[in-house]
C-alpha positions as CSV (number, residue, x, y, z in Angstrom):
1,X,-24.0,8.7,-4.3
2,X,-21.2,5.8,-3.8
3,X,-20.4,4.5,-0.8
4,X,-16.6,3.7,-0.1
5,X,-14.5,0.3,1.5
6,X,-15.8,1.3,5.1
7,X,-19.1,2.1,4.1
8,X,-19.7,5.5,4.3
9,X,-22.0,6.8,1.7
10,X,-20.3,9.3,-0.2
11,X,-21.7,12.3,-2.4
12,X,-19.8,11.9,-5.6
13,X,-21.8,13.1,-8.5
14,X,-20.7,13.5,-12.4
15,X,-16.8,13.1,-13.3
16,X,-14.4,14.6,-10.9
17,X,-12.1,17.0,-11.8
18,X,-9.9,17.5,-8.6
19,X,-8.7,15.0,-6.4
20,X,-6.3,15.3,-3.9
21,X,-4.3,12.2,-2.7
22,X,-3.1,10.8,0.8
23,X,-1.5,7.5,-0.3
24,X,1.1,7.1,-2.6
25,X,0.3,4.0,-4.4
26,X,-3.6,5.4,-4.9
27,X,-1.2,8.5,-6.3
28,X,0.4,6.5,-8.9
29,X,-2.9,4.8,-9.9
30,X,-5.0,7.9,-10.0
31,X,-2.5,9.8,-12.4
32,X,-2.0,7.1,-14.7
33,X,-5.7,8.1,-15.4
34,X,-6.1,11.1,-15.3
35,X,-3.5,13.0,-14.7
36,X,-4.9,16.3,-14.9
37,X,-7.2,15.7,-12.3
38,X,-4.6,15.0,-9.4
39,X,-4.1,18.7,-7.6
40,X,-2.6,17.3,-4.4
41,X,-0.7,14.8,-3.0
42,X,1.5,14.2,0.2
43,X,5.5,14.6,0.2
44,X,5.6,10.8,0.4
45,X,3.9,10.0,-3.2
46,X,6.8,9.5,-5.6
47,X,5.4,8.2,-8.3
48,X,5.5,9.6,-11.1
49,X,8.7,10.7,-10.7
50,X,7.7,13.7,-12.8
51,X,4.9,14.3,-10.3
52,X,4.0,18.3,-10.4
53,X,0.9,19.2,-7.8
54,X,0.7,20.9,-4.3
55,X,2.1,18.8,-1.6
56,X,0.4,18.4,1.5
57,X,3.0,17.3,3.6
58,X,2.5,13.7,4.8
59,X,0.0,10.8,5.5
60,X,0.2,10.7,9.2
61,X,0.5,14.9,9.4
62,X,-1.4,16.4,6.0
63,X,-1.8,20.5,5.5
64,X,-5.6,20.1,6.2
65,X,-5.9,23.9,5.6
66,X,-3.8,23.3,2.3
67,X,-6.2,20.4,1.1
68,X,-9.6,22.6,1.5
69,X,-7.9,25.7,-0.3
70,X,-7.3,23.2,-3.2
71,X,-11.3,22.6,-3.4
72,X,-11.4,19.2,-4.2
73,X,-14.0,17.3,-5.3
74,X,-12.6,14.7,-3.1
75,X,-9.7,13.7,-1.2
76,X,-8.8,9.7,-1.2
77,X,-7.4,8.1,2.1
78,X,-6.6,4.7,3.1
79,X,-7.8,3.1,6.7
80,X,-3.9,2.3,7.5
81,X,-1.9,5.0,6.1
82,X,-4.0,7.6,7.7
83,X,-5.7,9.3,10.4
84,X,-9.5,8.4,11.5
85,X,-9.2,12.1,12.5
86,X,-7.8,14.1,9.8
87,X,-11.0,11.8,7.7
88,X,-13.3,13.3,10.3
89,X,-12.2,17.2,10.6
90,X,-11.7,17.1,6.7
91,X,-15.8,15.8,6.4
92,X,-16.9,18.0,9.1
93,X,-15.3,20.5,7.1
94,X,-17.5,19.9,4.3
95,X,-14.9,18.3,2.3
96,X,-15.9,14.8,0.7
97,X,-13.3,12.3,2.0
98,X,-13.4,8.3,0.0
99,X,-11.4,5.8,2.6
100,X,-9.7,2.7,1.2
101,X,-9.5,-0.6,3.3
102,X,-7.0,-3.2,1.4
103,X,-5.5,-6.1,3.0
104,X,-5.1,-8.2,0.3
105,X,-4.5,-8.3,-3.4
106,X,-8.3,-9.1,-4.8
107,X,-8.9,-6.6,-2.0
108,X,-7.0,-3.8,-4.1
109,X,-8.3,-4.4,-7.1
110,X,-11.8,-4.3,-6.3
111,X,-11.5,-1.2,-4.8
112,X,-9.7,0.6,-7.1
113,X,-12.0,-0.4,-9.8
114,X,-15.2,0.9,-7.4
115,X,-13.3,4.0,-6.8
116,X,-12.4,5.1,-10.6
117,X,-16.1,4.4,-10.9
118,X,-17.2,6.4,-8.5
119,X,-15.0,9.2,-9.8
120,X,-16.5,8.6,-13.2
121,X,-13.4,7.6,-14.7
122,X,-12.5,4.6,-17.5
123,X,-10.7,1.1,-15.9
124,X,-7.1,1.8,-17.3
125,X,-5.8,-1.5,-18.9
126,X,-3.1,-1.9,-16.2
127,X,-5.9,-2.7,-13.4
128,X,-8.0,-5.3,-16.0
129,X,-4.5,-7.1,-16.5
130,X,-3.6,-6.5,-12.4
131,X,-7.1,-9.0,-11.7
132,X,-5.8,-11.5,-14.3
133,X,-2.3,-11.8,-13.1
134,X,-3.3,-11.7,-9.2
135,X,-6.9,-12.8,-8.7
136,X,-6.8,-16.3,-9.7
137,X,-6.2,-19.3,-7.0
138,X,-2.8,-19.5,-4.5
139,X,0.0,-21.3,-5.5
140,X,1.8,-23.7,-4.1
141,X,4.3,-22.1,-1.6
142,X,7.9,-22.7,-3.0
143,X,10.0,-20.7,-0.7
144,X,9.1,-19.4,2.8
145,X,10.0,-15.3,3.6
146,X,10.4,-13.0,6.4
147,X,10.0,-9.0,5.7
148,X,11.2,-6.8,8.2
149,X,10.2,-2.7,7.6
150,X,11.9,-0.9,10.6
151,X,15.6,-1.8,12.1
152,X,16.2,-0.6,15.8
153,X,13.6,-1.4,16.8
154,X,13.3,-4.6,14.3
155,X,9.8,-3.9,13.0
156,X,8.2,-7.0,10.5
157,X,5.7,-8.0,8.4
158,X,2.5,-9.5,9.8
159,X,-1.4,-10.2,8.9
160,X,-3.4,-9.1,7.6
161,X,-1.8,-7.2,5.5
162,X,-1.6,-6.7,1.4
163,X,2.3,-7.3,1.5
164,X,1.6,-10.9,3.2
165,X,-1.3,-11.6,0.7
166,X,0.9,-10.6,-2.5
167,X,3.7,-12.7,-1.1
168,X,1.5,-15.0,-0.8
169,X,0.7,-15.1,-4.5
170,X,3.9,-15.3,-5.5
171,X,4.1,-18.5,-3.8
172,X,6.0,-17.2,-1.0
173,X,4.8,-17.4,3.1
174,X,5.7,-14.9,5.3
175,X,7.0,-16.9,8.9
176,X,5.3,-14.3,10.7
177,X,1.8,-14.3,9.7
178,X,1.1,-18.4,9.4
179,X,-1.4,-18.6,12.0
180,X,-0.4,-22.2,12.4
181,X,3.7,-21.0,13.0
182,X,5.0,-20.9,16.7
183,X,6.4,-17.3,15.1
184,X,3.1,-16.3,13.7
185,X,3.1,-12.6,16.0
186,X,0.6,-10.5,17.0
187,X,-0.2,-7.2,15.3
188,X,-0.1,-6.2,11.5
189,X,3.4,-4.5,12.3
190,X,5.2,-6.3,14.9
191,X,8.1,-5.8,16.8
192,X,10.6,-8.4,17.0
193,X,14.1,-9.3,18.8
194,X,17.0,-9.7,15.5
195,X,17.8,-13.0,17.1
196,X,14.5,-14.3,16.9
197,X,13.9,-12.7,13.1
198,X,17.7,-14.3,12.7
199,X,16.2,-18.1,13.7
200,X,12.5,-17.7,12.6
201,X,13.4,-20.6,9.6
202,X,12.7,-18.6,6.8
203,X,14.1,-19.5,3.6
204,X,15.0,-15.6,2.8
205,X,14.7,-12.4,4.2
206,X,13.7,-10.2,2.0
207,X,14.7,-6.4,2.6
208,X,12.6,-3.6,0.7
209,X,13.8,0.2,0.4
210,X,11.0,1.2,2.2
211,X,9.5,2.3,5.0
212,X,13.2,2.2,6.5
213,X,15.7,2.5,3.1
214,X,17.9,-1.5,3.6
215,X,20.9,-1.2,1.4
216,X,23.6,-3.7,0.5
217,X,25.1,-1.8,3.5
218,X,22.6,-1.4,5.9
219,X,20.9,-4.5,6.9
220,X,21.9,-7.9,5.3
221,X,25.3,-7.8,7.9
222,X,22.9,-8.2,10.3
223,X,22.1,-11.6,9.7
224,X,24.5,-14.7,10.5
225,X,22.3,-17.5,9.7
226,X,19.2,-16.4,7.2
227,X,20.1,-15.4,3.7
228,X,18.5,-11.8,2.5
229,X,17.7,-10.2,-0.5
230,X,17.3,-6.5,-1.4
231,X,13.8,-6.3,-2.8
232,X,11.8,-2.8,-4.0
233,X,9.5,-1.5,-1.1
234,X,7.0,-0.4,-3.6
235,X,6.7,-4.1,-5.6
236,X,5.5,-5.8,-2.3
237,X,3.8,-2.7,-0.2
238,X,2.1,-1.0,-3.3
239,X,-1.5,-1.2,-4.8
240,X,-1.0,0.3,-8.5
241,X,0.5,-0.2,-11.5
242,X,3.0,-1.7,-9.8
243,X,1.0,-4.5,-9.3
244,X,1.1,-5.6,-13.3
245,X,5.6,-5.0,-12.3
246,X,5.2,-7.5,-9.4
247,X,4.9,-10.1,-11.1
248,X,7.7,-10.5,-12.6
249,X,8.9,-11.2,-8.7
250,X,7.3,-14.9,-9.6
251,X,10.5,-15.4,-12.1
């Protein structure tokens, strides 16, 4: 028996064989094991690009019937990216479910390193050199960032959340999650008005590809007085081997 980041004790015995997937990063890091072992994933999970199992349509909506005719061994979830309720019908189901809490880097690490064990699998080098390169103490903050995710509504990036905590590590503080900031907001996600995410002081603006795909085209001419930058979604929002990529960021 393990018992996963919420708690819940559960009954993983031996080396498992198939695993189905509902968050893309935990995708990535589970076939860079084993990739055998991966039967399912949602439409969202992209990486690998050469990524052949039996989608399961998406985090918020997955094929629960498709899932249990895939006989997992277990299916792996996340708190944020999916439903306390899909978690539930899929266990009452008799279908053994592992949820993920991260809201930081550490946070990431450790749990992927108690999952792979509780799957019985070896700690791929990537992860070891992921806790060296993100683990250690803060830096000094050399830039300050905002990180919107949704346009129209504006949508940004708050706390607690792994995105603020990597930025963090970089060295750079996200204007909307200092607690101590007149624009710290409320919420992990919140909405803001462009003017405000226009004049919040931040150095940059940094725009990812993802949730909401920014472009060259399709977001920096909304800003007259901040500077942005086009930044990949899945360097700052993923938990994976994209960690040990991330860091090049710092340069």
């Amino acid at each position: 028996m393990s018992v996963d980041d919420l708690g819940a004790v559960v009954p993983l015995t031996g080396i498992a064989r198939r695993v189905v997937s509902l968050v893309p990063s935990l995708t990535e890091a589970l076939v860079s094991v084993e990739p055998d072992a991966v039967v399912g994933a949602t439409d969202w999970c992209t990486h690998p690009g050469d990524l052949d199992v039996t989608r399961v349509r998406g985090t918020k909506n997955p094929d629960l019937a498709a899932i249990r005719a895939l006989a997992p061994d277990v299916v792996v979830t996340n708190k944020e990216e999916n439903r306390e309720l899909d978690v539930r019908r899929l266990r009452e189901s008799g279908v053994v479910v592992w949820v993920t809490d991260i809201e930081t880097v550490p946070q990431a690490v450790a749990s992927m390193e108690r999952l792979l064990a509780a799957l019985g699998w070896t700690t791929p080098s990537w992860l070891a050199e992921s806790r060296e390169l993100w683990c250690g103490p803060l830096p000094p903050v050399t830039r300050t960032v905002a990180v919107p995710i949704w346009r129209d509504p504006w949508m940004v990036v708050g706390a607690p959340t792994f995105t603020t905590d990597l930025l963090r590590r970089l060295g750079w503080a996200n204007v909307y999650a200092d607690p101590a900031s007149s624009r710290a907001a409320t919420g992990r996600y919140p909405a803001v008005d462009l003017a405000d995410l226009d004049a919040a002081g931040a150095d940059v603006v940094l725009l990812p590809d993802e949730p909401y795909v920014f472009t060259a085209d399709d977001g920096p001419e909304a800003f007259t007085r901040t500077p942005t930058e086009l930044v990949s979604g899945r360097l700052i929002t993923w938990y994976g081997p994209s960690l040990v990529e991330a860091a090049a960021l710092r340069a």
